[in-house]
C-alpha positions in Angstrom: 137.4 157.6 122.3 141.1 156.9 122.8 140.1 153.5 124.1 137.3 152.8 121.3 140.4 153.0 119.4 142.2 151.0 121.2 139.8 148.2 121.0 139.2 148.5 117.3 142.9 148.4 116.6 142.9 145.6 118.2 140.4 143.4 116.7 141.9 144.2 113.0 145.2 143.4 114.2 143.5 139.6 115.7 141.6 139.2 112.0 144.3 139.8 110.3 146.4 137.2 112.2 143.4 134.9 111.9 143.1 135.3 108.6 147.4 134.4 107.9 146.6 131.4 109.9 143.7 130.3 107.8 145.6 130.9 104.1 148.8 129.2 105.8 146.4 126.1 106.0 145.1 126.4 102.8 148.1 126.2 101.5 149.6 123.3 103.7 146.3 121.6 102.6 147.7 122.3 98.9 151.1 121.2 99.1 151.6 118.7 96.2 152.4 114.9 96.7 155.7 113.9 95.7 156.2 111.3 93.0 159.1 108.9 93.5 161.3 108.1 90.8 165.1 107.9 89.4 167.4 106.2 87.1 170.8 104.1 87.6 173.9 104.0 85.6 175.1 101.5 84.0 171.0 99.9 83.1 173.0 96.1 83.4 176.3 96.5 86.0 178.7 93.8 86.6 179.9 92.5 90.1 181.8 94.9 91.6 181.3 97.4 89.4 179.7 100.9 90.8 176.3 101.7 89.9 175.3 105.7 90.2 171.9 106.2 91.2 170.3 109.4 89.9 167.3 111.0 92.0 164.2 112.8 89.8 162.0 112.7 92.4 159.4 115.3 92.4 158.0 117.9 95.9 159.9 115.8 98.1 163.1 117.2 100.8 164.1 113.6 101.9 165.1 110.4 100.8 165.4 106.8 101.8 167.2 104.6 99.4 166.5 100.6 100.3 167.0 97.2 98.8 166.0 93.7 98.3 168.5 91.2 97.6 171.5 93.4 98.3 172.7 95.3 101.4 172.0 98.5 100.4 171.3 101.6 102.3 170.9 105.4 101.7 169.3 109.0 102.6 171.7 110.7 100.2 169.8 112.0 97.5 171.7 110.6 94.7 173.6 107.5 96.0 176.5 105.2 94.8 176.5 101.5 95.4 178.9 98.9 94.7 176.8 95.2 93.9 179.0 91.8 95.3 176.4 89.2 93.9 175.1 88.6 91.0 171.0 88.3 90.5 167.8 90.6 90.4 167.8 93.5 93.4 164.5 95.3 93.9 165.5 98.7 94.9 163.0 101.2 96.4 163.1 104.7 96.6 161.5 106.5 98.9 160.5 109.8 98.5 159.1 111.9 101.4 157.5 115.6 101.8 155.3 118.2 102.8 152.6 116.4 101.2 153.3 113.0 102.1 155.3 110.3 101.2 155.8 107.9 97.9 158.0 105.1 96.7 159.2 103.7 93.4 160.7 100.1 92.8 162.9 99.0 89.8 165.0 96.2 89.1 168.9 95.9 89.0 170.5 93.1 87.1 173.5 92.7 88.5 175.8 90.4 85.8 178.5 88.0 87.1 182.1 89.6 86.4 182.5 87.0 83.8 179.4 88.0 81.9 179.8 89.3 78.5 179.5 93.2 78.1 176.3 94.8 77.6 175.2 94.9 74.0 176.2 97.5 72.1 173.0 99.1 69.6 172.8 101.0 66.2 172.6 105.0 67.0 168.8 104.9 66.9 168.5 103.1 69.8 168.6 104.6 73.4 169.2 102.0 77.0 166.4 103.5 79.7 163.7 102.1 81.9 160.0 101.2 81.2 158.1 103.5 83.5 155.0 100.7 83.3 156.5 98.1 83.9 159.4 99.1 86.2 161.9 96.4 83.1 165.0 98.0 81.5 164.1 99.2 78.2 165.2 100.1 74.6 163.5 102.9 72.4 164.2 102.4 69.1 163.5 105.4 67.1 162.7 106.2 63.5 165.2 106.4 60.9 166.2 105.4 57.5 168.8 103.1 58.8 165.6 101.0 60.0 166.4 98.5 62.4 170.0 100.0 62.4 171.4 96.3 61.3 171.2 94.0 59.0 169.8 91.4 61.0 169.1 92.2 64.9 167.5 90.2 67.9 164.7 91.8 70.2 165.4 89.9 73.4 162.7 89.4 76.2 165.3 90.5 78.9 164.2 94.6 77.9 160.8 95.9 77.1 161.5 97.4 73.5 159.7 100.9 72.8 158.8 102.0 68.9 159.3 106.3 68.7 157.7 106.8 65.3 157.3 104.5 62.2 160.5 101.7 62.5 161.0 100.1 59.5 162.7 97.0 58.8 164.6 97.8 55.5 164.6 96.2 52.6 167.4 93.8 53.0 166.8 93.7 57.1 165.7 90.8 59.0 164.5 91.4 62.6 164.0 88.9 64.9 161.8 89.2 67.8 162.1 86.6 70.9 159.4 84.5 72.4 158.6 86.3 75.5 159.4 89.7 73.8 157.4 92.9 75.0 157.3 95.2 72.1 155.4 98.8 73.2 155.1 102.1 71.6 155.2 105.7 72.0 151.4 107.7 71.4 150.8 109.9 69.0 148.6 110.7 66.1 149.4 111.4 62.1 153.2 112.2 61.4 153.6 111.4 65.4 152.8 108.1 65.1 154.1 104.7 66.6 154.1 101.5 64.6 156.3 98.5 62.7 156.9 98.1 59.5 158.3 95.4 57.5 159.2 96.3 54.5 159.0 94.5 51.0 162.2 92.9 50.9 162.7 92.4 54.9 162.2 89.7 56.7 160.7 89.5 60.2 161.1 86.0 62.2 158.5 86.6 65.3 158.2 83.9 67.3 156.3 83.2 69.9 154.8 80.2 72.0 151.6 80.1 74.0 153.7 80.1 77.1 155.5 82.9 76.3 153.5 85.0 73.4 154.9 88.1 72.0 153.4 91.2 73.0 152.7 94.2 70.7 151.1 97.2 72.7 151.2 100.8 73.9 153.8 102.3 76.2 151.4 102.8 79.3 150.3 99.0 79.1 151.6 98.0 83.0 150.5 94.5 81.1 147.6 93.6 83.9 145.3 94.0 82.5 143.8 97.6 84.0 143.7 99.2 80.1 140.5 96.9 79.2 139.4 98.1 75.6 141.1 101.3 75.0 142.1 101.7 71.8 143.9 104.0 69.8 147.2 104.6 71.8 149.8 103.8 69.3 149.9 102.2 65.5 149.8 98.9 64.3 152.4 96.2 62.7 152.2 96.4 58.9 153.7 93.9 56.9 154.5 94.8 53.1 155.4 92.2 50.2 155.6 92.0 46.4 152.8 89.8 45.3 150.3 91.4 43.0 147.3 93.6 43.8 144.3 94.4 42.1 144.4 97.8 41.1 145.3 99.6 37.9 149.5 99.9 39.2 151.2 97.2 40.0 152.5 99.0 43.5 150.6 101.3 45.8 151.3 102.9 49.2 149.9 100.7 52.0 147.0 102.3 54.2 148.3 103.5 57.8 151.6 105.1 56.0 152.2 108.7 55.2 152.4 108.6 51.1 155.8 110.2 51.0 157.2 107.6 53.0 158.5 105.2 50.1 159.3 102.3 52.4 155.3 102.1 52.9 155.4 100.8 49.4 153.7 97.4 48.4 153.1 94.7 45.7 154.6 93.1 42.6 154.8 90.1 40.7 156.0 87.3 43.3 152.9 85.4 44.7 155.7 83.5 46.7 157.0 86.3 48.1 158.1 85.5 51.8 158.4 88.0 54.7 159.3 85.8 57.6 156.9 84.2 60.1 154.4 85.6 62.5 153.7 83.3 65.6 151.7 83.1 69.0 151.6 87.2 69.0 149.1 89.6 70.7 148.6 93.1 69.3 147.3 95.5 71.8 145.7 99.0 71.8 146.3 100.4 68.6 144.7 101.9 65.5 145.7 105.8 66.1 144.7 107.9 63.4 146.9 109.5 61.0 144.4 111.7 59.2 140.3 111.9 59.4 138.5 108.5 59.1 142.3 106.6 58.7 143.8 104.7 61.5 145.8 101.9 61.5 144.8 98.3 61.6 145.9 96.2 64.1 147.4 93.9 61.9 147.8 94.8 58.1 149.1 93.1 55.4 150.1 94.1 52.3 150.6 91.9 49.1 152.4 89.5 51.8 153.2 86.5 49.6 152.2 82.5 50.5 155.9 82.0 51.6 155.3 84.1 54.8 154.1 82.0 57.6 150.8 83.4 60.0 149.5 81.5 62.7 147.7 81.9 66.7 147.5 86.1 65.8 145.5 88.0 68.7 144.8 91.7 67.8 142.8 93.2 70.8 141.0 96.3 71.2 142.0 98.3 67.8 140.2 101.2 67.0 139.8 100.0 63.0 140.2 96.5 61.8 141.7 93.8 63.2 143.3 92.5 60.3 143.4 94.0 57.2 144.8 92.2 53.9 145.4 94.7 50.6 146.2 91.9 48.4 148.8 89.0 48.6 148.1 85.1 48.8 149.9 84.6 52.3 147.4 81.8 54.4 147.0 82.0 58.3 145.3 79.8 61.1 144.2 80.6 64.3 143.6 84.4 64.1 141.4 86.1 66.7 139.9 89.6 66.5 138.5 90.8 69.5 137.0 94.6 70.3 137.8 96.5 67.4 136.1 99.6 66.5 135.5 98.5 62.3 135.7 95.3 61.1 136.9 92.0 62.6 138.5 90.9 59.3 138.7 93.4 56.1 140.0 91.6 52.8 140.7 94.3 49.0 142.6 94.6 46.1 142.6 90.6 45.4 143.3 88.8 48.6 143.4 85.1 47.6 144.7 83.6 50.7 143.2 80.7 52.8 142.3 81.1 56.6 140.9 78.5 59.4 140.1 78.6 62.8 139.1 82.5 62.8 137.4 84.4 65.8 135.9 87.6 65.8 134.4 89.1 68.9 132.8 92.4 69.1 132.0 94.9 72.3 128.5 95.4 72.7 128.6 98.9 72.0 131.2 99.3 69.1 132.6 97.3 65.9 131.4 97.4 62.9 131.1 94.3 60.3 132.2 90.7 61.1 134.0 90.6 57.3 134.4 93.3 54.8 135.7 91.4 51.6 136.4 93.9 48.9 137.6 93.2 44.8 140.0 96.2 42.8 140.7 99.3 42.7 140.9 102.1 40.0 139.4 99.8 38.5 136.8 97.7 40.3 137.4 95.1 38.0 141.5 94.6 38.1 142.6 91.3 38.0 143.7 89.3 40.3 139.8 88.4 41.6 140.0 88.7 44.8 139.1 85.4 46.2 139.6 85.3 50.3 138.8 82.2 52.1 138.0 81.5 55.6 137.0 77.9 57.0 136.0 76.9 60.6 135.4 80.8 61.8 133.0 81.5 64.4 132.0 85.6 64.4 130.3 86.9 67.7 128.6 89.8 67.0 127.6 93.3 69.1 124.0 91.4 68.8 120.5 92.8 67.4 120.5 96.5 66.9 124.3 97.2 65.9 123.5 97.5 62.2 126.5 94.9 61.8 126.4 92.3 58.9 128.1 88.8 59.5 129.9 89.6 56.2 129.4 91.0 52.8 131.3 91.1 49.3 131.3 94.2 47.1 133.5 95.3 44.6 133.7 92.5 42.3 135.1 90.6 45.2 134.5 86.5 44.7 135.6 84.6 48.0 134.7 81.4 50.6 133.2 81.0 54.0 132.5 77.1 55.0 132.2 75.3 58.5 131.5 77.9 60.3 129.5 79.3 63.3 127.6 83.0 63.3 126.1 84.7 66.6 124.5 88.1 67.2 124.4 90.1 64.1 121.6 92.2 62.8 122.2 91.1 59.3 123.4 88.3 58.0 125.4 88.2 54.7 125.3 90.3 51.7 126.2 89.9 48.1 126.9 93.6 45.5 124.8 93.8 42.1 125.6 96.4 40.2 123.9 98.1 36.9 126.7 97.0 34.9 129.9 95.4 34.4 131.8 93.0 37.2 130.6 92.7 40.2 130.4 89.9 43.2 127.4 89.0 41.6 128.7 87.9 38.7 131.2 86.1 40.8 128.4 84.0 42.9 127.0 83.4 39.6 130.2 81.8 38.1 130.7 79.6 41.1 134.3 81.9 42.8 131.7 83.0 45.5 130.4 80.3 47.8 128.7 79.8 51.4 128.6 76.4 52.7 127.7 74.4 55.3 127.4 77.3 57.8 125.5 77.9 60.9 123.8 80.8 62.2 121.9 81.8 65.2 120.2 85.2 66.7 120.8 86.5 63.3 118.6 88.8 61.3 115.8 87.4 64.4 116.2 83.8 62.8 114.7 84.5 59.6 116.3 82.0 57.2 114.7 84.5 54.6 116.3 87.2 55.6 119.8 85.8 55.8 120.9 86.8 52.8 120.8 89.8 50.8 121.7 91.6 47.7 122.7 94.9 48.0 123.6 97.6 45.7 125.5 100.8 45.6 124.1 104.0 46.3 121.7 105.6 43.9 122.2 102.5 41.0 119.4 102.1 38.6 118.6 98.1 38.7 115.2 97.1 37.7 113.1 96.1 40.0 112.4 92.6 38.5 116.3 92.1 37.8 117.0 92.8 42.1 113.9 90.4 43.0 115.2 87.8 40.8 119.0 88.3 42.0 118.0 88.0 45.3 115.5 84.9 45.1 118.9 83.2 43.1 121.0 84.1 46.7 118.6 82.9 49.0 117.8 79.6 47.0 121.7 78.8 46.7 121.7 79.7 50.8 119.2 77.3 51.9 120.3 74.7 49.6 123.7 74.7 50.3 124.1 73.6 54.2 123.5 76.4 55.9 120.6 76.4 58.7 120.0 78.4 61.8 120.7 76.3 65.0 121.6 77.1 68.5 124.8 75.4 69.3 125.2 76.9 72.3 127.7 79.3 71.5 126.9 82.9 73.4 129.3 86.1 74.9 130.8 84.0 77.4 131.1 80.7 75.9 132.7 79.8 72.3 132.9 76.0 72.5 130.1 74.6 70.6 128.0 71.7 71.8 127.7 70.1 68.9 129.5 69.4 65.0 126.7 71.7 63.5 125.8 68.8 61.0 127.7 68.6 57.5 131.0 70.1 56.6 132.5 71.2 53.5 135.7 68.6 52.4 138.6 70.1 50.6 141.7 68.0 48.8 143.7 72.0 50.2 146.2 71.0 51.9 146.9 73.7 54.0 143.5 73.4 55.5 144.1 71.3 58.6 141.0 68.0 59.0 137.9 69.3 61.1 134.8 67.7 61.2 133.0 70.1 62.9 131.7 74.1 62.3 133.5 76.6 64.0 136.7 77.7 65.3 136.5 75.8 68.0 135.8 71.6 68.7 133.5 70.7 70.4 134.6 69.5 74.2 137.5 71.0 74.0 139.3 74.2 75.4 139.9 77.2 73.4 143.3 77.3 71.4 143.7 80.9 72.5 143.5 80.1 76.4 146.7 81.2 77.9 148.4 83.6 75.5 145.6 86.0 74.2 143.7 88.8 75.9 140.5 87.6 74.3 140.6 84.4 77.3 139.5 86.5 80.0 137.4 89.4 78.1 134.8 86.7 77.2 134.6 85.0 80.4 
């Protein structure tokens, strides 16, 4: 018995150690990976000047501190280095441990000793490093002070990050570099991220096609690898003191909490000037700041015809590309491409011009091509709205997205001429309502007009059933009244230029092959000479090649 004993003490004691081994590999199979990473004191040093680097690695024991550009050499864990050149050093950490190995690379700018000092910025601003992008960086956060300045510079040297709603204040003028990255925090309702121009500020943004300006969210590395999200930060809103249609002559701008005051617009100054907008990409917004609101990826409110808008990407929003509450500010070259709602969304007496205007949808998301919209509280409030686009070419989700090319409700008049439409399930549509104004009334007076426009896998190429009238829900129009309404619509449509034709335009290709046949003339002379339908000449390349996302999401 004594040796049964023996035996079986024995064997519990083996398990037991057998079963220590097999948890101690468990958990060396668990260890976690370390991440690399650290920051460096002064963000911009000068020649000769000592530069602190601070470790916050993560799960890693050792360290190995090298550099490109500069003789510098480490495995302390929190080095000091003194720079003797001037120029760009790529410096790489790199962070070892139980479960393996990982390395970080930023960018030290080392300044000659004759170089000016560092800039000094208003107290809502804070120096750091862009973790996507590896660039020095400058958070500016929300305040009242705004932009912190009367009149500041954004230069393309840092990546500058919004931290809430950053007004420029009435009175403020903020200029933007060509070049300029401009990304924001995430964050939804009170926690969003976005710009806003006041009325009364001024914002000179300009950009080139060789060196756009670049509005997008934080984690944007900028290669790319985000495709069409949407949704991970705000918008830019622009706010000016024209008037608006609606029963007060001011309202709070859409996107905005309503106690924010700043998010005030409109007025009595059609001329009204807010700066100029140039060769600019807006990235990834549209977060939501309460149920069925987000922000547009461009919005304009009441901005007056002094403002100058022209090449204006907005990419991958999750509501409208652009959005215009009023004003009389005219644009060229805008391009809408992925957005969740509508490519272009006009209210409260928009009377601006715009030519050479693309909209591109996903094929599974995006709503109408245009939304044009009249008053407000009510429908009928002067000014008429009366938006006007030349030369667009809309591509649509195609057959089955219960997507219009456009429509006009509200008492809304407005213009679409020379231009080319692809892939909708509907074409356009026209409100009647039982009584008083509507955009009936205004196609009937000669303030709503479509001319000389072509159209192709539309409504399945039924000329008939290009245009409609529609009507709002549960309104009492006789029957006879609708018919004869609608018969009026389609008779003006056929007879006034527009056709279906295939001009070659499809998801991978917007350069027509042809003019399209007739084009509407106009003694405007904003609008810029094109004989031709479409956003695009004929033969030509695309104006947006080279500074736009849109470039290599259609190809």
């Amino acid at each position: 018995m004594k040796l049964q004993n023996f035996f079986q003490l024995a064997f519990i004691f083996l398990f037991a150690a057998l079963v220590l081994v097999s948890c101690k590999d468990d958990e060396d199979d668990t260890k976690k990976a370390p991440v690399a990473s650290f920051t460096f004191s002064p963000t911009s040093p000068k020649v000769g000047e000592t530069v602190t680097f601070t470790n916050t690695s993560t799960d890693a024991e050792t360290f190995v501190w090298s550099a490109t550009g500069a003789a510098f050499s480490s495995t302390e864990k929190n080095p000091t280095f003194t720079f003797t050149t001037e120029g760009a050093v790529q410096v790489t950490l790199t962070a070892s441990g139980d479960g393996g190995t990982n390395a970080n690379t930023q960018t030290v700018t080392v300044l000659g000793e004759d170089a000016p000092p560092p800039p000094t910025y208003p107290a809502n601003y804070t120096t750091g490093t862009d973790a996507a992008t590896s660039r020095a960086s400058v958070t500016v956060k929300a305040d009242p002070i705004g932009i912190g300045e009367t009149a500041i510079t954004w230069t393309k040297d840092k990546v500058w990050i919004l931290d809430g709603f950053v007004f420029v204040n009435e009175g403020q003028t903020l200029t933007i570099e060509a070049g300029t990255v401009v990304k924001a925090k995430p964050g939804e309702q009170e926690s969003a991220s976005a710009l806003v121009v006041a009325r009364g500020a001024k914002i000179m943004a300009k950009g080139t096609a060789a060196e756009p300006i670049i509005f997008t969210a934080e984690k944007d590395p900028l290669d790319g690898s985000l495709g069409v999200e949407n949704g991970l930060w705000g918008g830019v809103i622009v706010l000016g003191k024209t008037t608006i249609a609606r029963g007060t002559a001011e309202a709070s701008i859409e996107g905005i909490p309503t106690t924010e005051g700043r998010g005030l617009y409109g007025g009595t100054d059609d001329d009204d000037n807010s700066g100029e907008l140039s060769y600019i990409s807006i990235r990834h917004g549209g977060t939501s700041i309460a149920a069925n609101n987000e922000i547009n990826g461009l919005t304009l409110g009441a901005v007056g015809r002094g403002t100058k808008i022209d090449h204006i990407e907005v990419f991958a929003n999750q509501d409208d590309g652009f959005e215009w509450f009023g004003g009389t500010v005219n644009a060229k070259y805008l391009v809408s491409t992925a957005c969740g709602d509508e490519a272009y969304d006009t209210d409260l007496g928009f009377r601006g011009i715009n030519q050479f205007v693309v909209a591109y949808q996903r094929t599974d998301d995006g709503e109408n091509g245009g939304e044009h919209d009249g008053g407000d509280s009510p429908k009928d409030a002067q000014p008429y709205a009366t938006a006007t686009f030349y030369n667009a070419t809309y591509v649509g989700r195609g057959n089955g997205g219960k997507n219009r090319v456009f429509y006009f409700q509200d008492n809304a008049g407005g213009e679409y001429h020379n231009s080319i439409f692809v892939g909708f399930e509907q074409g356009l549509a026209v409100q009647l309502t039982p009584s008083g104004e509507n955009s009936y009334k205004r196609f009937q007076e000669g303030t709503l007009k479509v001319m000389n426009n072509t159209f192709f896998n539309v409504a399945s190429n039924d000329v008939a059933a290009l245009s409609d009238i529609i009507t709002p829900s549960g309104a009492d129009i006789d029957a006879a009244v609708l018919d004869a309404a609608k018969l009026d619509l389609a008779t003006y449509f056929t007879e006034s230029g527009n056709k279906v034709e295939d001009l070659g335009i499809t998801r991978s290709n917007l350069v027509p092959t042809a003019t399209g046949g007739d084009v509407s003339e106009t003694s405007n002379t904003f609008l810029s000479p094109a004989a031709y339908r479409g956003a695009i000449e004929p033969g030509t390349t695309p104006w947006y090649n080279g500074w736009t996302m849109t470039a290599s999401y259609i190809q």
